[in-house]
C-alpha positions in Angstrom: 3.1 -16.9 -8.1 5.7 -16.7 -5.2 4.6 -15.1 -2.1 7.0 -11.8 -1.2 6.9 -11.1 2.5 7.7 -7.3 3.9 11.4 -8.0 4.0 11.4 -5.6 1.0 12.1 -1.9 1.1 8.2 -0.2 2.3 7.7 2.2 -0.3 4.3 3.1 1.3 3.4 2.6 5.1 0.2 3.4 6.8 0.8 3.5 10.7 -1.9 3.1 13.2 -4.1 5.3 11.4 -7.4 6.7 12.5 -10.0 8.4 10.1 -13.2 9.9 11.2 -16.2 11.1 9.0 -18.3 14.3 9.8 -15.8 14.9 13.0 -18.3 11.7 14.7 -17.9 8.9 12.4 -14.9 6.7 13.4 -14.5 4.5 9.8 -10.8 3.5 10.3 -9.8 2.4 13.9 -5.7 1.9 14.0 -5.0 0.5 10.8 -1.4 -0.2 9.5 -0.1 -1.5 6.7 3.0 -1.4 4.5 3.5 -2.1 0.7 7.0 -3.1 -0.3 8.4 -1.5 -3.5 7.1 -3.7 -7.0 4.9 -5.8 -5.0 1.4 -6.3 -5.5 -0.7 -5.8 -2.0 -4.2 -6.6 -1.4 -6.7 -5.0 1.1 -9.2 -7.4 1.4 -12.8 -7.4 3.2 -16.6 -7.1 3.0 -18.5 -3.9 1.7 -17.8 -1.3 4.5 -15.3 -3.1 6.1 -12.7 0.3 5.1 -11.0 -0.5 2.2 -11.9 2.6 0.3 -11.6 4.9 2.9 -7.9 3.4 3.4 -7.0 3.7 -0.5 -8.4 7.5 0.2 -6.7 8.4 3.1 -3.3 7.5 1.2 -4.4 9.5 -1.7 -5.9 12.6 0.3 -9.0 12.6 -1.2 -10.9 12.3 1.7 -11.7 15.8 2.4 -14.0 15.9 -0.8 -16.3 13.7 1.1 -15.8 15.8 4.7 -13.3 12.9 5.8 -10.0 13.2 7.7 -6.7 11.7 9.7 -7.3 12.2 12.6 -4.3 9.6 14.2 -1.0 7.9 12.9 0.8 8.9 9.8 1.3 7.9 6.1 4.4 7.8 4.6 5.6 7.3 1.2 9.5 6.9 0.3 10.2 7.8 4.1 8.4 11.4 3.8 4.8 11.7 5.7 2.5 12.3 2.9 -1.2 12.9 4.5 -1.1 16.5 4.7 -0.5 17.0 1.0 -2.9 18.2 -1.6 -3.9 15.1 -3.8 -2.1 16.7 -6.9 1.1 16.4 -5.3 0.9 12.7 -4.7 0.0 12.7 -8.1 3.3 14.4 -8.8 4.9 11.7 -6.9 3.8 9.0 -8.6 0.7 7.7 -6.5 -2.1 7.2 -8.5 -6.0 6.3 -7.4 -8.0 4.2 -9.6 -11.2 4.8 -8.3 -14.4 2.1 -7.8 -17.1 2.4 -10.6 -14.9 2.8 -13.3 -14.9 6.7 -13.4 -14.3 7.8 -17.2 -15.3 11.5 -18.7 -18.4 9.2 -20.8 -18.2 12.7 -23.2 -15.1 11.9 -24.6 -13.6 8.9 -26.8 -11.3 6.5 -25.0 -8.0 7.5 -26.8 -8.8 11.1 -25.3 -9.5 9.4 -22.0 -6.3 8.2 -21.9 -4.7 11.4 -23.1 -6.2 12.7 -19.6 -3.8 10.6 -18.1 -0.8 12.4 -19.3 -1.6 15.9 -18.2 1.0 16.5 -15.6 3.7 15.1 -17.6 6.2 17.5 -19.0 8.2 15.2 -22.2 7.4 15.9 -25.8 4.4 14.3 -27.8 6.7 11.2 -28.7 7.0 10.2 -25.1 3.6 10.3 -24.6 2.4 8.6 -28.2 5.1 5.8 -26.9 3.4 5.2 -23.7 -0.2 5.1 -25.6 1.3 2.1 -27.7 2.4 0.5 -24.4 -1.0 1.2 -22.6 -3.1 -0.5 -26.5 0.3 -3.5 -26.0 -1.7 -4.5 -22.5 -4.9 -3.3 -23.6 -5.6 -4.3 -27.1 -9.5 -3.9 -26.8 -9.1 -0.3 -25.9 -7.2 0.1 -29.2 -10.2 -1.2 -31.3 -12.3 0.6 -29.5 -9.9 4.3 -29.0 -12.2 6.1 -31.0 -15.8 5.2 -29.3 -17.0 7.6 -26.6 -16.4 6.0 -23.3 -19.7 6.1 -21.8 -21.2 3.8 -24.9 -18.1 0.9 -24.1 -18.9 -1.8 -21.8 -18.5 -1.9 -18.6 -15.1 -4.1 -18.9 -13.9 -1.4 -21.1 -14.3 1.9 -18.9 -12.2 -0.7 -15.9 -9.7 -1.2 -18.6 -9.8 2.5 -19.9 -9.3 4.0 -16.0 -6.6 1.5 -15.5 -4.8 2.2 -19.0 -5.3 6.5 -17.8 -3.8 6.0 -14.7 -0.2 3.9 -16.7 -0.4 7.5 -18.6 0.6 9.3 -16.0 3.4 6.7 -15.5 2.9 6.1 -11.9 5.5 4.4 -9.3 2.0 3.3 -7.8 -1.2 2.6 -8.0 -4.4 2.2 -5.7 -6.5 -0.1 -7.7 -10.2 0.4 -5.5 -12.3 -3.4 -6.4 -11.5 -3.9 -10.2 -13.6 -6.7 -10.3 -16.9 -4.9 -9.5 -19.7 -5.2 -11.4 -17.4 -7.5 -14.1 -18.2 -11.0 -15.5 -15.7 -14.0 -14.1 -13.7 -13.8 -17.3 -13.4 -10.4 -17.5 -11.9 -10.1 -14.3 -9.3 -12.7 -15.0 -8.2 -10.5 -17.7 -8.3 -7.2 -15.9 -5.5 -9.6 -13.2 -3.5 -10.8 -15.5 -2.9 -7.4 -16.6 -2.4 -5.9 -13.5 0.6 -9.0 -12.9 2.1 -8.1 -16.4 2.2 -4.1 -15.4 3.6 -4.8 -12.4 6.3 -7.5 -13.7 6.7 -5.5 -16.7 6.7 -1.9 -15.9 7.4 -2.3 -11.7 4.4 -0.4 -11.0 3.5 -1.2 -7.3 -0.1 -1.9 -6.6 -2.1 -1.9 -3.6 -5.5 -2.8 -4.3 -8.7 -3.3 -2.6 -11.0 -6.0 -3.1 -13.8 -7.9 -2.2 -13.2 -10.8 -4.4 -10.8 -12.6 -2.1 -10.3 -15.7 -4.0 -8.7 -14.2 -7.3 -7.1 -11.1 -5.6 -4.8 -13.7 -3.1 -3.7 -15.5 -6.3 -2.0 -13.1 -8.3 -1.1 -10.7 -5.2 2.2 -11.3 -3.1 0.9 -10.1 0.6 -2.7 -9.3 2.1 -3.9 -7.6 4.8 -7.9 -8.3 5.7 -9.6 -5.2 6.7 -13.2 -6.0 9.4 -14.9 -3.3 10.6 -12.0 -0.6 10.5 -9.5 -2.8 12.0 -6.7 -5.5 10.3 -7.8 -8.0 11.8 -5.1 -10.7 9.6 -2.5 -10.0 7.2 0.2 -12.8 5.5 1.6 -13.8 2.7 -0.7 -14.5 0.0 0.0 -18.1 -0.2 -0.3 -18.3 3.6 -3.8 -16.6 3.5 -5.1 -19.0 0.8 -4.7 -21.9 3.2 -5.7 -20.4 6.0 -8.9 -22.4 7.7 -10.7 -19.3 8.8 -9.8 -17.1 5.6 -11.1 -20.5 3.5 -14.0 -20.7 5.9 -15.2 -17.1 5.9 -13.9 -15.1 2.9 -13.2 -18.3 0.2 -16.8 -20.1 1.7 -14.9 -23.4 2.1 -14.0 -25.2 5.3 -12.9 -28.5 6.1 -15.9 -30.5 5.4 -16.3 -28.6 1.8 -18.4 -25.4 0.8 -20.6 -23.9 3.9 -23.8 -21.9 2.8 -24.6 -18.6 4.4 -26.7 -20.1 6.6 -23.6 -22.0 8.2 -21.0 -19.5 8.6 -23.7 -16.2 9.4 -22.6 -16.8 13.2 -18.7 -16.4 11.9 -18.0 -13.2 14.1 -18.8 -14.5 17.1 -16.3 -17.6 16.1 -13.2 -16.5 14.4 -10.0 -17.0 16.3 -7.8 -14.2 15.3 -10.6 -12.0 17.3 -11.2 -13.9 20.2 
């Protein structure tokens, strides 16, 4: 896939942002980012490293969890978006997938994706159109539209909360680590859709991942998140054949794969921090 820079219009940018938990906890410590308009971006790093709290910041929802902006700004289509309520990103066509695959379990997946639709305003053919498009990219949710969601596999419920969020037909979507929790295969699959939605459809993505190695193939730009800091972002392509990203985050370096035991000491050696 070719690697697209920031040279495209920003339809989101997050500037020098600070977020602190509790009014004590400093999580996110002068992060910025931008995601160019029908590009796919990826927020890569380690569990904790701030990824989700970034991905909630830009949707508002972290004053659920007693979270807040404290610093910087977030803007969206050249408006500053981080003092709006969440439904109103919503309205503008930001979307959050969430981590763990959050479905209402009660319900059948067909009606889970019916959910989806509720703030839009076009008649029932609209909506039945968009269902076919959603089963088109999703065939295994059409097999399975009529099973409750929380007796589908785990596969399923990613596919069913990504297939809810295209209802709403969303400019973009925060995609928080699709691959958790999902065999090898399965997470090929749940890529390959995200690339055809986004070639497709032109739905912008900015997702969040731990899975380094498949999420800097099939996304254009990446920005890698330590600690509440970016401490590297690039191209995609660039990232990939970086030594320290193959080193620390793809577990290969020059002489070949390095166990955990080799690379533990990596924070006191990585260049782009020293």
């Amino acid at each position: 896939m070719p690697d697209a820079g920031r040279t495209e219009e920003a339809l989101l940018e997050v500037n020098n942002i600070e977020v602190i938990y509790n009014h004590v906890i400093l999580v996110l410590k002068g992060v910025s980012l931008a995601v160019p308009n029908g590009g796919i971006t990826a927020l890569l790093g380690g569990n904790g490293a701030g990824k989700t709290t970034t991905l909630k910041a830009i949707s508002n929802l972290l004053r659920s969890e007693r979270g807040e902006v404290t610093k910087g700004s977030i803007v969206y289509r050249g408006e500053r978006v981080q003092d709006l309520p969440p439904a109103e990103l919503v309205k503008r066509g930001v979307i959050q997938v969430m981590e763990g695959r959050h479905c209402f379990e009660h319900l059948t997946i067909e009606e889970n994706l019916l959910t989806g639709a509720y703030t839009r305003t076009e008649g029932k053919g609209a909506i039945e159109a968009d269902l076919d498009m959603v089963y088109t990219y999703f065939p295994r949710l059409k097999d399975r539209r009529r099973s409750q969601a929380g007796y589908t596999s785990g596969g399923e419920q990613q596919m069913c909360a990504i297939g809810r969020a295209l209802m709403s037909r969303p400019e973009t979507i925060l995609l928080d680590e699709p691959s958790m929790g999902l065999a090898p295969q399965l997470v090929e699959q749940i890529f390959e859709i995200v690339k055809s939605v986004n070639e497709n459809e032109g739905v912008t993505f900015l997702l969040a991942e731990q899975n380094t190695n498949v999420a800097l193939r099939y996304a254009h730009y990446g920005y890698i998140l330590e600690s509440g800091r970016i401490v590297m972002d690039g191209p995609a392509g660039e990232l990939r054949e970086n030594p320290d990203v193959k080193e620390f985050y793809l577990g290969v370096a020059e002489e070949g794969r390095k166990s955990f035991r080799d690379v533990r000491s990596y924070r006191r050696r990585k260049r782009w921090l020293s």
